[in-house]
C-alpha positions in Angstrom: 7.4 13.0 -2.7 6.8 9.4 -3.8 9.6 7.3 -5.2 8.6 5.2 -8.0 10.4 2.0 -7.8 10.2 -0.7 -11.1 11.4 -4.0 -9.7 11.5 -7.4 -11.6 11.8 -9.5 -8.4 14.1 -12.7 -8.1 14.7 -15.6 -6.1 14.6 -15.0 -2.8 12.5 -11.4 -3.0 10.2 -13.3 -4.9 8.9 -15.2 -2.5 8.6 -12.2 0.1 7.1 -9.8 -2.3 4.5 -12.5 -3.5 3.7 -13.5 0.1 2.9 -9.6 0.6 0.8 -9.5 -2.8 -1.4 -12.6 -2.0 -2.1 -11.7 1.5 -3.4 -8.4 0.1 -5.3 -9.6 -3.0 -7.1 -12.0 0.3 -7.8 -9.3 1.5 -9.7 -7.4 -1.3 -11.3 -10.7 -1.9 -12.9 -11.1 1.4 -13.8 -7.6 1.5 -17.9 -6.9 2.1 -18.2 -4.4 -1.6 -20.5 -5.9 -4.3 -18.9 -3.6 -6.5 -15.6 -3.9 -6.1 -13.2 -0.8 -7.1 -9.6 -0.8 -6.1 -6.6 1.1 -6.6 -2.9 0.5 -6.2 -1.8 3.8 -5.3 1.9 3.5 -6.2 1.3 0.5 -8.4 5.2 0.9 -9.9 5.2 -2.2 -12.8 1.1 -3.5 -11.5 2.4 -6.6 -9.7 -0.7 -6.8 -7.6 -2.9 -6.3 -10.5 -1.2 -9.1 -11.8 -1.9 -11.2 -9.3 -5.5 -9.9 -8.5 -6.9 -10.2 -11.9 -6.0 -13.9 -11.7 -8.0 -14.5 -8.9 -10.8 -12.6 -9.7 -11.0 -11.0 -13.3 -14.1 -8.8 -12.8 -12.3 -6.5 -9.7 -12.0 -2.9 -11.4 -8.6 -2.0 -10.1 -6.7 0.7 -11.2 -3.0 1.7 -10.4 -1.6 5.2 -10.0 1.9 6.1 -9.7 4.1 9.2 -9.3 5.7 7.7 -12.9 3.3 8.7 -15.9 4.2 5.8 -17.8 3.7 3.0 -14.7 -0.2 4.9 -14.4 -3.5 4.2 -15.5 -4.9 7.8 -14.1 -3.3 11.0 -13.9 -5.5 12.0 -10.6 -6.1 9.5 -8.7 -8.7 11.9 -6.4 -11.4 12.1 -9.7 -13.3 8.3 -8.4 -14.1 7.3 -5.6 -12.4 3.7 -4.7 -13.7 1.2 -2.3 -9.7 0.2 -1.9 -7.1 2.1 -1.5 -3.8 -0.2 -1.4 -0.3 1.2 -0.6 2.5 -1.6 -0.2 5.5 0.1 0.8 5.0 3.4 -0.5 4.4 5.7 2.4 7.4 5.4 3.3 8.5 7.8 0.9 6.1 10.4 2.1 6.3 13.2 4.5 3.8 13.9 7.8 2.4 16.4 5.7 2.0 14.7 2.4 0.6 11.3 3.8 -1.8 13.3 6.0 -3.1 15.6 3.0 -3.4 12.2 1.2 -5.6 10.4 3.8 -7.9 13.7 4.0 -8.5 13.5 0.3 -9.3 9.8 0.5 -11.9 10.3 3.2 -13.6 13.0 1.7 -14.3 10.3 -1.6 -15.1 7.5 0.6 -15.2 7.6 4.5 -16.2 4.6 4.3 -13.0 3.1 2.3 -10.6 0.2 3.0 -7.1 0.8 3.4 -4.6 -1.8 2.6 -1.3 -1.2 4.2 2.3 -2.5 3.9 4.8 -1.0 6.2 8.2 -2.4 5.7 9.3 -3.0 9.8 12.5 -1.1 8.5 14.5 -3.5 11.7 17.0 -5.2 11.7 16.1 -8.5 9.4 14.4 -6.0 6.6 18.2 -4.1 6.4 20.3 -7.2 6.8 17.7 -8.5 4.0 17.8 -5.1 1.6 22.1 -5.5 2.3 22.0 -9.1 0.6 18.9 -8.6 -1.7 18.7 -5.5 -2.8 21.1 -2.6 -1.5 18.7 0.0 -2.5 15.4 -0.9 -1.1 15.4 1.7 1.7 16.6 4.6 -0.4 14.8 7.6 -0.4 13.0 6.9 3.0 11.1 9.6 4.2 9.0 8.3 7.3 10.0 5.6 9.4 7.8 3.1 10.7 7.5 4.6 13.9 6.0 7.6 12.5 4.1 5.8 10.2 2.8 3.5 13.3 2.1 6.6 15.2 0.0 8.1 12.1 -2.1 4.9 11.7 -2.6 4.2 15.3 -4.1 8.3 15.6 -6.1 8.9 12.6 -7.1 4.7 11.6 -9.0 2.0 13.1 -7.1 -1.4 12.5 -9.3 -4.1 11.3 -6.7 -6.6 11.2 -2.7 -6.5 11.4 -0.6 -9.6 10.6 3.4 -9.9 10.3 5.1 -10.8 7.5 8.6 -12.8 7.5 9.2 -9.7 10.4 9.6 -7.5 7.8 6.7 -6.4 6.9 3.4 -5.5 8.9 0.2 -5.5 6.3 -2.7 -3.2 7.8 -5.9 -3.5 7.0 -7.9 -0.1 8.0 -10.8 1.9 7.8 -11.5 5.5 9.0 -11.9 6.4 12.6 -15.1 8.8 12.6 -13.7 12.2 14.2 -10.3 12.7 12.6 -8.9 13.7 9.4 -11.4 15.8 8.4 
């Protein structure tokens, strides 16, 4: 199951993690929906809604965490969304659980933009974690090979860029045939 991870980041994560957020709030920006609805799914403290509601304050996004009290919804399955965001959360996941939760998704909105943030889990993300923060790779579930594998099968990547080599942010959509 999900981790739920509250996190008030310093200097140097700071920079990382906001690097991550803006990429993604770029993202949602650009993104072809007149009617924009997003969710964080795994939205721990709503960083990125933070940051999204500054740069656009009519986007209706909503976050959803395992944590009652982080969460907006207590289903995140009852709307549809246009955006689905998950910044290093499947990672906590199983095969089984992350594929159960892409099926859901699809069945609300084939059409539906994933946001993805893989941490590269390699060498400069652990030596990074040792320094920054010890525990930022606790309660791994799925490595980013699986993860990788998962995306590369059942996802069509719009767009993929690196960041600092730690962290690869997808940008997805449904292939037709799978996952249903």
């Amino acid at each position: 199951m999900m981790k739920t991870i509250v996190t008030e980041y310093k200097f140097p994560q700071k920079i990382y993690f906001e690097k991550i957020l803006k990429r993604i709030c770029i993202h949602i920006l650009e993104s072809s929906f007149t009617k924009l609805k997003v969710i964080d799914f795994g939205c721990g403290n709503s960083t990125l809604e933070s940051f999204l509601i500054k740069q656009d304050p009519s986007i209706s996004i909503t976050g959803y965490d395992i944590d009652p009290d982080l969460s907006k919804i207590s289903n995140p399955f009852l709307v549809s969304y246009d955006i689905w965001v998950f910044n290093h959360v499947l990672m906590y996941m199983n095969q089984s659980e992350i594929e159960n939760l892409f099926r859901k998704i699809k069945r609300l909105n084939q059409d539906a933009l994933l946001i993805i943030g893989l941490s590269r889990q390699n060498f400069i993300s652990k030596f990074g974690a040792f320094f920054l923060n010890p525990e930022a790779h606790d309660g791994t579930i799925s490595s980013y090979k699986t993860l990788r594998k998962f995306i590369d099968l059942e996802l069509e990547i719009c767009s993929l860029e690196r960041i600092f080599f730690m962290t690869d942010l997808f940008v997805c959509k449904f292939k037709d045939a799978k996952l249903s």
